[in-house]
Structure formats: C-alpha cells, structure tokens
C-alpha positions in Angstrom: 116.7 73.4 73.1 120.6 73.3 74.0 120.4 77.4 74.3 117.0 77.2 76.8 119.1 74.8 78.8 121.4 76.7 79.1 119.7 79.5 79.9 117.2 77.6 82.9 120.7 76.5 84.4 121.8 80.2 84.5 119.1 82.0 85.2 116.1 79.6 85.9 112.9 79.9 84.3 112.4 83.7 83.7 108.7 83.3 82.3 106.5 81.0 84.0 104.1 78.0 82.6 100.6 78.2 82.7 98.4 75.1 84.1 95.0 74.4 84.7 93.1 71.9 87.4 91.4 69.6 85.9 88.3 68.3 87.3 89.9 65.3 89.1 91.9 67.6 90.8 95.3 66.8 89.1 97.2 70.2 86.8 97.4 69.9 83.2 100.4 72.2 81.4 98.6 74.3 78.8 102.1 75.9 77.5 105.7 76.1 78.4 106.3 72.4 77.3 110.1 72.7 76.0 110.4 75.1 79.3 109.3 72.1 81.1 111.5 69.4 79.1 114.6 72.4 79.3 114.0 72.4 83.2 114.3 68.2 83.4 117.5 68.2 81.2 118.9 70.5 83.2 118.2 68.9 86.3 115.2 70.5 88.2 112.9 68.8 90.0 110.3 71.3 89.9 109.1 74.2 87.4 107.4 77.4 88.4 104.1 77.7 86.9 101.0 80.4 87.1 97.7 78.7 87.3 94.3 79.7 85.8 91.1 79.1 85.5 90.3 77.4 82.1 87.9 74.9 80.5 89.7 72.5 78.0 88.2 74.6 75.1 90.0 77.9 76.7 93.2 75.8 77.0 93.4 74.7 73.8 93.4 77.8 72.4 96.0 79.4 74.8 97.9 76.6 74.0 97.8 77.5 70.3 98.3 81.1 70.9 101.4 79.9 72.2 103.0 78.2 69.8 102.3 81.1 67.3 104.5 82.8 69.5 107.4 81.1 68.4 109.7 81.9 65.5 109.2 79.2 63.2 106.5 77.0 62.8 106.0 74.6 60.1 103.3 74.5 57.6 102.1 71.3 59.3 102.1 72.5 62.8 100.3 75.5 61.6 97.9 73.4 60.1 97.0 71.1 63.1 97.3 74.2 65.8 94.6 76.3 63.3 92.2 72.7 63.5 92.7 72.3 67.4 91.6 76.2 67.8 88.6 75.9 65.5 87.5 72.9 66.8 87.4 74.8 70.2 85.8 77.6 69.0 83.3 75.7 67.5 82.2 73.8 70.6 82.3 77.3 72.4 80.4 78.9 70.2 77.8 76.0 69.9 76.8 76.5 73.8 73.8 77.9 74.6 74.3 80.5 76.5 72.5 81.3 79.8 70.1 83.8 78.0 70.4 82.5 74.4 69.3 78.9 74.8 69.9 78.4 70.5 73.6 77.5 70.0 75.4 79.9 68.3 76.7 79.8 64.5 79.7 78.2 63.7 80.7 80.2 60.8 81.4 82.7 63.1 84.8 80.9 64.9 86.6 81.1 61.2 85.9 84.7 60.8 87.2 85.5 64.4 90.2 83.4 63.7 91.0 85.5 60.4 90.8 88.6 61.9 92.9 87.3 65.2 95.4 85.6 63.2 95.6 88.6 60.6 95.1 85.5 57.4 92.2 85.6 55.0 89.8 82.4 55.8 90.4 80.8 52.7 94.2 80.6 53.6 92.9 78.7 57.1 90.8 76.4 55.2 93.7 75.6 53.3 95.8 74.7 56.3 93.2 73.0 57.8 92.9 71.1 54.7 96.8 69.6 54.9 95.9 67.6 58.5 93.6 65.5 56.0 97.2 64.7 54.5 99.6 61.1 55.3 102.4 61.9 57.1 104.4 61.7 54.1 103.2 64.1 51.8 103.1 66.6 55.1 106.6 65.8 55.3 107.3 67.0 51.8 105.0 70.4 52.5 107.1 71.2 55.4 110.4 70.8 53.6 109.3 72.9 50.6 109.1 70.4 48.1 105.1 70.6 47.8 103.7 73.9 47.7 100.3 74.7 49.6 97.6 74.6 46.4 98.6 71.0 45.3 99.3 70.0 48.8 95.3 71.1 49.2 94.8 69.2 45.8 96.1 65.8 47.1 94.2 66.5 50.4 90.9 65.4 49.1 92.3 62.3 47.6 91.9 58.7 49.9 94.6 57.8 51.9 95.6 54.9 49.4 95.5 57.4 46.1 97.8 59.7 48.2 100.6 56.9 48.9 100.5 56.1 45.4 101.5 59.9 45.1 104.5 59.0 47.5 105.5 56.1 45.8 105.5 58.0 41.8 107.4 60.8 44.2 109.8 58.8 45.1 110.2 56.7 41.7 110.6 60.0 39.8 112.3 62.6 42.2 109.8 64.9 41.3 106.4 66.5 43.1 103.4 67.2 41.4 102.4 70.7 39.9 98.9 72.6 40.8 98.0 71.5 37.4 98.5 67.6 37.8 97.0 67.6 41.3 94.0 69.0 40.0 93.5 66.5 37.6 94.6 64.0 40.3 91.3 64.6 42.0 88.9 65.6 39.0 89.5 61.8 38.2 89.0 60.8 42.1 86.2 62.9 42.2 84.5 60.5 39.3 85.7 57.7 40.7 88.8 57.0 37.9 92.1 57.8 40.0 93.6 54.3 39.7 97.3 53.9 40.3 97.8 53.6 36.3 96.5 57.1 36.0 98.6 58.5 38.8 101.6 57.0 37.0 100.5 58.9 33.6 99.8 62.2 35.1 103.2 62.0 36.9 105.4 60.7 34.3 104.2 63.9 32.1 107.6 66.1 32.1 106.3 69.3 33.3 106.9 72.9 32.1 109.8 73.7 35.2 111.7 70.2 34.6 112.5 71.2 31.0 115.8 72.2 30.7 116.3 76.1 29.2 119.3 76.9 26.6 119.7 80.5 26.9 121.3 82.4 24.0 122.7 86.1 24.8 120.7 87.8 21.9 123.6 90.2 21.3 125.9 87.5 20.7 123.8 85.5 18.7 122.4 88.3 16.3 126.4 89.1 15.4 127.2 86.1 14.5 123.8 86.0 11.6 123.7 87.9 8.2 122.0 90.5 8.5 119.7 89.9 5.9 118.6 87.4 8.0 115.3 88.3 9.5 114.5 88.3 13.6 111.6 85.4 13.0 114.7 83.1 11.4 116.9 83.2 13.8 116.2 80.2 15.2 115.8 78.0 12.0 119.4 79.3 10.8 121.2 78.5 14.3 119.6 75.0 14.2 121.3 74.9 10.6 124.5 76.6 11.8 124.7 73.9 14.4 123.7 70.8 11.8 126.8 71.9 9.8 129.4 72.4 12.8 128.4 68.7 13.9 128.8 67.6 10.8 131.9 68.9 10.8 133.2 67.5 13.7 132.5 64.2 12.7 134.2 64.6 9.4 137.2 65.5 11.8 136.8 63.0 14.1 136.7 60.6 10.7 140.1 62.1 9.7 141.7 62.0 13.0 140.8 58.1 13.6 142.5 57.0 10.4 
C-alpha cells in the first residue's frame, strides 16, 4: 500500500477505477478500492474513474475478476470471491430471457467458472466450501497450518463442533490430519461428535508428529558382524544400545563414589 502511495503521489493514478450508477442515481466503485484508499492517504480529493454500464450481478463479477488480478490472494479470499461470482452467475443464469421464458440451469455457472478460472469444479466447490468455516479455522487455512481436504472436512461440521476444533488446536499445538477430520464428521454426520470425541480423535499422535531416528545404513551395517543377517539389524542395535547404557551407569556408579 506504502509503494501505490507512493506511486499516486508521483505519477497519479495511471489506471483508472471503474464505477457504476446505481439506480438512485449515486456511483458505486466496482474495483480500484486500494487505488481509491492510495489516493486519500496521499491526499487527493478526487480519483479518476471510467464508468459503465452494469447490473449488480455484472459488477460483482468484474469486481472478482479483479481481485484475481492481483499477485497473492489468500485461500480465504479465493474462497468468498469464487461464492460472490457464482452466486451472480446463478441469478443471471436463472433469468428468463426475452425468448426463453424457463430460467436457465444453474449447473451451468460452475462449469463456466472452471473453464474461465482454468480450475477443475471440484477444486471450486472446495473453496466454496471454506466460507462455511469460523473465522478461526479460515485463519489457520490461510497461514498454511490446515491444508484444503481437512479444512473442507471441518466445513460441514456446526459452528460449535468447529470451535471445539479451535480450542483442542490450541491446547495441543497441532491441526488435524485428512484422516481425523474425516472421522470428525462421520461422527457429526450420525449425530455423535461431542466435545469428548473431538478431544480423543485429536489427542491421537499422528503419523508426521512422531519423531524419526535416522541411521546411515553404511555406518550402521560396519559396526554389525557380519554373520548378522539384514532382518536383525534392528534387534542387535536395540541390544548394542541396552549394553552401552548399561554401561554408562556402571560408570556413572563408579564415578559417584
């Protein structure tokens, strides 16, 4: 924002925003909102705009267009900017038009969305499916700590279910897997996701939170006869190691006295 500030003050704004009139006659910005907030902080009264002639439908999706322009967008401003665009396209599409008087499909607006936005449907059902989320858990998507399938897991679970998520989050410093999320709403699904179960499922230690020894095989396999089968080789280290601590409390015994 400090480097578009800058910018306006030297050069102004190069690319102009785009407002509609609204039906009582007042202009509503459809996009170039952090051109507009650029141009207040750095002290303009006015910004030049270009004005067309949209419905609120056609606005919201120019709006969304937009932002897709951008760099970076979060997951969850992807996800709410895909559910404003459908929702347009759907009360579009649902118009009768002058020489069809049925309205028109709906199934239809996701397809064209796919093949404008270049992802498979299922991916913008998914994102769809994260606005469904509490602010929270959205919050932990869009840092990375959840990943999208168990984010769209917890999605279908009640509001109160998915702060009891946050709270077993927060006590244990640790998200969900796919796995547990899945079970997380199996059991809301039948009506047995109680806070006691959420605190099971979570307090399970999952695969990734195990921590790995790793053993250079070369190393290893130098140090063990070699009449010492491959299938052993763990049995004898855990053996090796049994002596060698026994041995350094033996020492420790010795050095104490």
């Amino acid at each position: 924002m400090q480097q578009l500030v800058e910018s306006i003050k030297e050069r102004g704004v190069i690319t102009p925003a785009t407002v509609r009139q609204k039906e009582d006659g007042r202009y509503e910005l459809v996009s170039g909102h952090r051109r507009k907030r650029a141009s207040e902080l750095a002290g303009f009264e006015t910004l030049r705009c270009e004005v067309v002639d949209l419905n609120r439908d056609e606005a919201t999706i120019l709006m969304v267009e937009s932002n897709f322009q951008r760099s970076q967008i979060l997951p969850s401003e992807k996800a709410f900017a895909y559910k404003m665009r459908l929702d347009a396209m759907k009360r579009q599409a649902g118009r009768p038009t002058k020489n069809n008087l049925v309205p028109v499909g709906q199934n239809y607006s996701r397809e064209e969305l796919a093949a404008q936005s270049g992802e498979s449907q299922t991916q913008i059902q998914r994102y769809v499916r994260l606005t469904n989320l509490v602010p929270e858990l959205l919050e932990f998507v869009d840092e990375g700590r959840i990943k999208m399938r168990p984010a769209v897991e917890l999605s279908y679970l009640d509001e109160d279910c998915q702060r009891d998520v946050v709270d077993e989050i927060d006590m244990n410093d640790a998200t969900p897997s796919h796995d547990q999320t899945i079970r997380m709403r199996k059991f809301f699904d039948e009506g047995k996701l109680t806070t006691e179960a959420i605190q099971a499922i979570m307090s399970e230690e999952k695969p990734n939170q195990k921590e790995k020894i790793v053993l250079r095989g070369d190393r290893v396999r130098q140090l063990i006869p070699k009449n010492i089968p491959v299938s052993q080789t763990e049995d004898f280290v855990c053996k090796a190691l049994e002596h060698y601590n026994k041995y350094l409390r033996q020492r420790a015994d010795r050095d104490s006295r």
